[in-house]
C-alpha positions in Angstrom: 0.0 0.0 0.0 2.8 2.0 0.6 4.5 1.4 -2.2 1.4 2.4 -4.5 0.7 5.7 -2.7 4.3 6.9 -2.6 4.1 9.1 -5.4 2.1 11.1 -3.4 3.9 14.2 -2.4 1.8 14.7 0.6 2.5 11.4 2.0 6.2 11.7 1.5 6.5 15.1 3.1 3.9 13.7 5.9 6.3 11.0 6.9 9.5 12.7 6.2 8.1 15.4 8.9 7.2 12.7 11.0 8.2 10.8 14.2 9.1 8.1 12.3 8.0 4.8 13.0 8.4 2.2 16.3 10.8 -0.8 16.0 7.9 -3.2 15.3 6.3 -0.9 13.0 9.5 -0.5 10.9 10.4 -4.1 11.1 6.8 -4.6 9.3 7.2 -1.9 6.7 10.8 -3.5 5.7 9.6 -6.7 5.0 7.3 -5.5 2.6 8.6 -2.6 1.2 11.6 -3.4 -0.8 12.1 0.4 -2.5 15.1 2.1 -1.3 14.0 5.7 -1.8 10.8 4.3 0.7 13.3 3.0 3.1 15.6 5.9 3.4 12.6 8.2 3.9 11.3 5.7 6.8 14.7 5.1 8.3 15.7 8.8 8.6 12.7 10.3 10.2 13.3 7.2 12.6 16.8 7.8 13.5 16.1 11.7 13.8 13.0 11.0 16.6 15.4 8.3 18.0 18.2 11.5 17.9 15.5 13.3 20.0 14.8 11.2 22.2 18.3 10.4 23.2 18.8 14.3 23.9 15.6 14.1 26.3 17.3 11.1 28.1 20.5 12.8 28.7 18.5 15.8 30.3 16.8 13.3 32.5 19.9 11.4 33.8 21.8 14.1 34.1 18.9 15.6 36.4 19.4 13.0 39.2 23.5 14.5 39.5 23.1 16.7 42.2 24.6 19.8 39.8 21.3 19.9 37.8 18.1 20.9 38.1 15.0 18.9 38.0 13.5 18.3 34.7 10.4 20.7 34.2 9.3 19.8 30.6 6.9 16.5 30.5 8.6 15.0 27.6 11.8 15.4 29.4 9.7 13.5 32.6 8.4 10.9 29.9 11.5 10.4 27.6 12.0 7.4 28.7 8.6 5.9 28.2 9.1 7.6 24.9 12.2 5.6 24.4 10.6 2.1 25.4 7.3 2.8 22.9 9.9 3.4 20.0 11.8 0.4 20.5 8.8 -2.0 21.7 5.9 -0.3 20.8 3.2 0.6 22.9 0.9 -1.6 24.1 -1.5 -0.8 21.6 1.1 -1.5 19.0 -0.5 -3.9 16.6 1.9 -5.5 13.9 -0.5 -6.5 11.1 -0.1 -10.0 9.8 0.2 -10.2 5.9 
C-alpha cells in the first residue's frame, strides 16, 4: 500500500516530517517494502526521533546529579517511556499480519 501511494507528495513530506515509526512498525514496513527511496525516507525520520529522544534522556539522567536541576518539561519526565514505545511499541502497538 505503501509502495502504491508513494508518489504522493503529501505522503512523503507527511512521513518525512514525522516521528518516524516504532521498531515493530518498521520491522513490518521493511519486510514488505523493498524500494530504497521508501526505506531511506522511513529510516531517517526514525533515526532523527530516536536523535531526539536520546537528547531528552541525557537531560533526564543528568537531572538526578546533584549539579542539575530537576527536569520541568513533561517530555523530558516521559522520555524514557518515549524511548521504550519506539523500540517496543506501545501496548496498543499492533503489527498487522500479511
Amino acid at each position: 500500500m505503501l509502495t502504491h501511494h508513494w508518489p504522493d507528495e503529501e505522503l512523503r513530506r507527511a512521513i518525512e516530517n514525522s516521528a518516524g515509526l516504532c521498531c515493530p512498525h518498521l520491522q513490518a514496513v521493511f519486510s514488505d517494502v523493498r524500494k530504497k527511496d521508501i526505506r531511506e525516507v522511513l529510516l531517517k525520520a526514525t533515526v532523527r526521533k530516536f536523535e531526539n529522544i536520546n537528547k531528552d534522556l541525557e537531560i533526564l539522567i543528568n537531572s538526578y546529579d546533584y549539579l542539575h536541576s530537576n527536569p520541568t518539561e513533561e517530555k523530558i519526565k516521559i522520555s524514557w517511556r518515549t524511548a521504550i514505545e519506539k523500540i517496543i511499541g506501545s501496548r496498543h502497538t499492533k503489527v498487522l499480519d500479511k
